[in-house]
Every structure is written in structure tokens, then in C-alpha cells.
C-alpha positions in Angstrom: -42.7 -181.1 0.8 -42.1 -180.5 -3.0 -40.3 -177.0 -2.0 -38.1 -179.0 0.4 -37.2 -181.1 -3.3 -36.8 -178.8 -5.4 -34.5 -176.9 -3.0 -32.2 -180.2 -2.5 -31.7 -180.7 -6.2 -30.9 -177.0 -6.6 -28.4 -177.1 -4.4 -26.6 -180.4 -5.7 -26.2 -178.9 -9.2 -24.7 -175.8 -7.6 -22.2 -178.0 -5.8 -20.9 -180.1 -9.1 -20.4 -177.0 -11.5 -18.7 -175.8 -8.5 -15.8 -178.6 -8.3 -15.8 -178.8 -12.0 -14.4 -175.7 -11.8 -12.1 -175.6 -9.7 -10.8 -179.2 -11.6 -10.5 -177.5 -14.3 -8.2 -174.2 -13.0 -5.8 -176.2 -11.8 -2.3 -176.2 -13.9 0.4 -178.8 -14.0 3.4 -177.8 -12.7 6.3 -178.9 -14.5 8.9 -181.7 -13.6 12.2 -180.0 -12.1 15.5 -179.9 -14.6 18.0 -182.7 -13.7 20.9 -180.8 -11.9 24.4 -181.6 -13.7 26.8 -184.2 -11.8 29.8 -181.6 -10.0 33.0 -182.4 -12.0 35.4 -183.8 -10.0 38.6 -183.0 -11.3 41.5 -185.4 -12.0 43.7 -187.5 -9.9 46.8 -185.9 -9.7 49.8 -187.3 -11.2 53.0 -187.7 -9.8 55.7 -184.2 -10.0 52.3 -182.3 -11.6 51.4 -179.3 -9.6 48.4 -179.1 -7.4 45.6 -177.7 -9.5 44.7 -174.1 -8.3 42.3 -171.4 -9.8 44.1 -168.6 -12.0 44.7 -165.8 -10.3 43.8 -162.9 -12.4 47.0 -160.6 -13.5 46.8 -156.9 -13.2 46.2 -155.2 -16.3 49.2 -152.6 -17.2 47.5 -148.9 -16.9 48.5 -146.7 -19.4 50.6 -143.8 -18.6 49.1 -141.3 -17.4 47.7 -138.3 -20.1 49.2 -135.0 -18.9 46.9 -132.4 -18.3 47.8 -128.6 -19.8 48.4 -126.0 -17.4 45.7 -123.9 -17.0 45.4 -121.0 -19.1 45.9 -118.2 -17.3 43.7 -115.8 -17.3 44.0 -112.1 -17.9 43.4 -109.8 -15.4 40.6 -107.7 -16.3 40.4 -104.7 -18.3 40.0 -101.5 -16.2 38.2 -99.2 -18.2 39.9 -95.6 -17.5 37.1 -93.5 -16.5 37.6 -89.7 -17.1 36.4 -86.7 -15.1 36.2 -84.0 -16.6 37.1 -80.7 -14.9 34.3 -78.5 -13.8 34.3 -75.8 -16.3 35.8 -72.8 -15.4 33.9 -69.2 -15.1 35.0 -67.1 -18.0 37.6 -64.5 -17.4 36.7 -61.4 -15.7 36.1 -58.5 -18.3 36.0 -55.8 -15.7 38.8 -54.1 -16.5 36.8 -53.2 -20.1 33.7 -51.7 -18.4 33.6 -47.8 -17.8 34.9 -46.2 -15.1 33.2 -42.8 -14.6 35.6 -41.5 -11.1 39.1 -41.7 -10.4 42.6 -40.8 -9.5 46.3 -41.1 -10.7 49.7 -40.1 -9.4 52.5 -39.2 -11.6 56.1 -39.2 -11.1 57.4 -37.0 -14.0 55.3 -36.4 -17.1 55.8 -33.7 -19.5 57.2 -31.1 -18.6 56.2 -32.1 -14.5 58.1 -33.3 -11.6 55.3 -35.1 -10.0 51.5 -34.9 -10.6 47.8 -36.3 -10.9 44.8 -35.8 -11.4 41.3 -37.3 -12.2 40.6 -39.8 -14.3 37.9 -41.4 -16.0 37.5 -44.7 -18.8 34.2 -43.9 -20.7 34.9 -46.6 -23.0 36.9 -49.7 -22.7 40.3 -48.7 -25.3 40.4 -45.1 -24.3 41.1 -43.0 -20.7 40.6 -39.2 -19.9 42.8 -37.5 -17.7 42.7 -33.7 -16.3 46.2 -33.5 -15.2 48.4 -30.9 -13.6 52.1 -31.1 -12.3 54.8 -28.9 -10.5 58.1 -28.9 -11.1 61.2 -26.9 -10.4 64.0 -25.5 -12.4 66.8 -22.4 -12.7 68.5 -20.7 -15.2 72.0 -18.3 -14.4 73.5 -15.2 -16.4 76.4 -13.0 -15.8 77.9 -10.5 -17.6 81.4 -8.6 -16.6 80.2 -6.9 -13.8 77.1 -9.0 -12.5 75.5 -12.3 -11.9 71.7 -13.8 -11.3 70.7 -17.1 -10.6 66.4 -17.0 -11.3 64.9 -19.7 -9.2 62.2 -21.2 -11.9 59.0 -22.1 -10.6 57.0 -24.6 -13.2 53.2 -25.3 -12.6 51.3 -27.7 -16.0 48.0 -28.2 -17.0 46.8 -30.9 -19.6 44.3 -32.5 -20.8 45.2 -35.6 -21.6 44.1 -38.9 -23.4 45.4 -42.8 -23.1 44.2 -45.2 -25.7 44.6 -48.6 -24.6 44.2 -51.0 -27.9 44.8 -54.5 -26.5 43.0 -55.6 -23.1 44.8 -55.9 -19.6 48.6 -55.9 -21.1 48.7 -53.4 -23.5 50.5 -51.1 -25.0 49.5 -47.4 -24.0 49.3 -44.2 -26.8 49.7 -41.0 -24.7 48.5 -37.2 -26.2 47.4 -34.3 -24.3 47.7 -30.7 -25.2 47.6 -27.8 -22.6 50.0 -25.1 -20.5 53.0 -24.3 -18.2 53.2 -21.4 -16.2 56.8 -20.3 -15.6 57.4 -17.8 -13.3 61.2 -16.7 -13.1 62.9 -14.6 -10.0 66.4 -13.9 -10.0 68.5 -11.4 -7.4 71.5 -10.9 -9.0 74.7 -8.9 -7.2 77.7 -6.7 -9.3 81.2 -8.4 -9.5 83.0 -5.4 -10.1 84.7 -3.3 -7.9 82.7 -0.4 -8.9 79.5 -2.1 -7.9 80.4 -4.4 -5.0 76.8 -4.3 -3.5 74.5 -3.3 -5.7 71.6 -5.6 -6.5 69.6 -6.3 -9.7 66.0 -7.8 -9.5 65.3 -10.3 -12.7 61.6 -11.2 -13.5 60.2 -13.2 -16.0 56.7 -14.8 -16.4 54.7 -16.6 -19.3 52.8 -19.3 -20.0 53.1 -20.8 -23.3 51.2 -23.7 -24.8 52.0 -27.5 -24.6 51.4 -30.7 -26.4 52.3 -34.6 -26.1 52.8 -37.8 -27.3 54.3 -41.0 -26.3 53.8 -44.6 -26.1 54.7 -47.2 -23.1 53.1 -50.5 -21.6 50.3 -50.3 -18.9 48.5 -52.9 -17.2 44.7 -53.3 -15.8 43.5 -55.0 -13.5 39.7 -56.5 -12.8 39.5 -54.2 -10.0 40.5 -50.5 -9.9 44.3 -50.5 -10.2 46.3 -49.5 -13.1 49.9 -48.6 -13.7 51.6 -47.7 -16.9 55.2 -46.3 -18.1 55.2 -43.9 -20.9 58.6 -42.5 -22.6 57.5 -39.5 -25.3 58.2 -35.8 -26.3 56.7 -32.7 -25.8 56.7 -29.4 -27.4 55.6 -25.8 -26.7 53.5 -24.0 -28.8 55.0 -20.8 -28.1 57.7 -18.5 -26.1 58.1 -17.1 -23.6 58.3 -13.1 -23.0 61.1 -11.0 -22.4 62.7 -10.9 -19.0 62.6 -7.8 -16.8 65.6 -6.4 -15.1 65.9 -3.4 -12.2 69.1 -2.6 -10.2 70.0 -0.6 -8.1 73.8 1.4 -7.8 75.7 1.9 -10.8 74.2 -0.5 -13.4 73.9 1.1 -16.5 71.0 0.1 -19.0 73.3 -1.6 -20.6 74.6 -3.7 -17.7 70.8 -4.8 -17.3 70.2 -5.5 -20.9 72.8 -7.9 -21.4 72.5 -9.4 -18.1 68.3 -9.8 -19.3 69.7 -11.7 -22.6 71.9 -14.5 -20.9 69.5 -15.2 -17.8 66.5 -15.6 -21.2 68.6 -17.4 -23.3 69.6 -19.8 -20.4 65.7 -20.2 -19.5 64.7 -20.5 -23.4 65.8 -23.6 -23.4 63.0 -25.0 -21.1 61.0 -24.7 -24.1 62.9 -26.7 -26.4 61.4 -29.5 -27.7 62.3 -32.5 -24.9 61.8 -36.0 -24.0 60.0 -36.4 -20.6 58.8 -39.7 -18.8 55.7 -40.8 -16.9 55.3 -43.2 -14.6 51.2 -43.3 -13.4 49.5 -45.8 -11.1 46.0 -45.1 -10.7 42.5 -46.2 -9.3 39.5 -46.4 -11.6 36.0 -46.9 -10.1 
């Protein structure tokens, strides 16, 4: 019974601190604001216009700020770019190396008609040549009561040298020293009444000594040709022998001697001293 009393007062004093609480939380609202009376607006008067809201006026835009043209701009820079050629091989310096075997042909040449021989370049500014040539020539006579025409057979033999100073165009220095062979035949008849028909038999043979020299251009190529023209002079070293005559009929010794001098002195003069040129094409390998 006393539990059941205590319990009951418990509870009341929870319920009163309870609503005293909630009393107390509570805020007063304030009173609302009077609202302003709506103006009316005036009675109109007579003739006045009818009241009306302004209208707003349009505001004058300025004019309008004119915009530059565009820069143009550039059109770009292309840069040049370069290529260089491929570097070419250096020239070709065959024509400079020796050449141990090898030919040329000849169309004159001292003393010769046409020729050749063998040929060699054992080093690069010089070239050996054994050369021989053939050639043909005459020489007449006559004396009062004859006449011979010798038929002149001329065979050569040199040893010869080219020096080439400058390289593939260059200008060629001929020399060679060496021999002819003549060998002279002559049948010659009498122009006289007293010795219509007889014969006479000229001979004459030597073989002096001969020397060169001229200069001309010549040209080498990489491979094995080569070509030059030479103009120069040559000499003999010595004469040549007396002719021999024979006859037959009434030629006296005399008559044979002095047909011997002018058939000689005509042929002396192929060994005066004369100009000669060569014209050579060769190949060197």
C-alpha cells in the first residue's frame, strides 16, 4: 500500500515539471503590420487626359564600334630544304698506270709511209716504242746518151720515246734514233743513135743512221686507246755509198760514171735533213 503512494506522487511531480515546460517554450508571435490603404487616384477634371502609366522610351544605342579587319596572316615560311648531290667517284686515273703490252699504227713518221710497232707505258709521263716503217721513193739521171729511173725501196727502224707531261690532253715530245735501209735499182736504156738498145743496170744500197724529234698533241683515254699527231724533223747520221753502174753495148766508162753521179745526187737528197709527220693511234694494255 505505501509503494502504491509513493508511486502516485512520483508520477504527479513528473506531470507538472512537464507542462511547465512546455508553458514556458512557447513564443509570442507578433501582431501582423497594418497594410497601407490603396491610393486611389484623383477624380478626373474636365479636358485633362485620362491618367495612364508611362511607357518607357527606348534608349538611343550608340553607333555601332567598327571592328578592324582581320590581320591577315602570312603564309608560312617554307624553309628550302637542300639535297645535296651524292658525291661523285673521283676521276678515273687509268690512263696514268703502266701499260706493259701494246700496239700502234702509223701513217707517216720519219722517214716512213706507214708503220707500227709495239708499245709499252712503264711510267705514267713517258711511252716506248720499237717502231719500223716502209716507204717508197725514186730518183732519175740522164746524161746525153742514157737514162735510169731507180725504183727506191725504203725499210726504218727506231727506237723511239714519247713523253707525255700533262695527263689525258697533253702535249706529246717525240725522239727516237735508229736506221733506213735504202736499196736503189735502176735499168736505164741509151738515147743515142749509137746505142738505141743497150741497157745499163744501176745499184745502190746503204743504210745510214737516223734520229728524231718533234712535238704534237695526243690524247689518252681510261681504257687502252690513244691517238696523237706529231709534226718534227729528222736527220741522217750518215751517207749513203756510191752507186754501181753495168751496161751493156757501147757505153763507155765514162757514159756510166756520169750517168752514176746524177742518178746519186738525185737520191742524196733522201738524206737531207726533212720535216716528216706522224699520225699514231694505239692500244695500251
Amino acid at each position: 500500500m505505501r509503494q502504491r503512494v509513493i508511486l502516485v506522487v512520483v508520477l504527479g511531480l513528473s506531470a507538472n515539471e512537464l507542462y511547465s515546460g512546455s508553458a514556458s517554450a512557447q513564443v509570442t508571435q507578433p501582431a501582423p503590420a497594418a497594410q497601407p490603404a490603396p491610393v486611389q487616384p484623383a477624380p478626373a477634371q474636365p479636358g485633362a487626359q485620362p491618367y495612364s502609366q508611362p511607357v518607357a522610351q527606348p534608349v538611343a544605342q550608340p553607333y555601332p564600334v567598327a571592328q578592324p579587319y582581320p590581320v591577315a596572316q602570312p603564309y608560312p615560311v617554307v624553309q628550302p630544304v637542300y639535297i645535296l648531290p651524292a658525291a661523285e667517284p673521283p676521276p678515273s686515273r687509268d690512263w696514268a698506270k703502266p701499260r706493259w703490252g701494246g700496239f700502234e699504227l702509223t701513217l707517216g713518221g720519219p722517214n716512213g709511209l706507214i708503220g707500227g710497232g709495239y708499245a709499252m707505258q712503264p711510267i705514267r709521263w713517258i711511252e716506248l716504242l720499237a717502231w719500223a716503217s716502209y716507204n717508197h721513193a725514186s730518183a732519175a739521171g740522164s746524161t746525153t746518151v742514157a737514162y735510169a729511173d731507180a725504183d727506191i725501196k725504203v725499210v726504218t727502224g727506231m727506237a723511239r720515246a714519247r713523253i707525255w707531261p700533262l695527263e689525258r690532253h697533253s702535249v706529246v715530245i717525240d725522239t727516237g734514233i735508229g736506221f733506213t735501209n735504202y736499196s736503189m735499182i735502176a735499168n736505164g736504156t741509151g738515147t743515142a743513135l749509137s746505142n738505141v738498145g743497150d741497157t745499163l743496170h744501176y745499184e745502190r744500197k746503204g743504210t745510214p743512221g737516223l734520229a728524231n724529234v718533234g712535238v704534237g698533241y695526243g690524247y689518252r683515254s681510261n681504257a687502252e686507246f690513244r691517238i696523237s699527231v706529231i709534226l718534227g724533223a729528222m736527220v741522217h747520221t750518215n751517207k749513203l755509198p756510191a752507186g754501181k753502174v753495168t751496161s751493156t753495148g757501147s757505153f763507155s766508162a765514162g757514159d756510166r760514171e756520169d750517168l752514176r753521179l746524177n742518178v746519186d745526187t738525185a737520191a742524196d737528197k733522201l738524206t737531207d735533213v726533212r720535216a716528216y709527220l706522224d699520225v699514231s693511234i694505239g692500244f695500251l694494255f
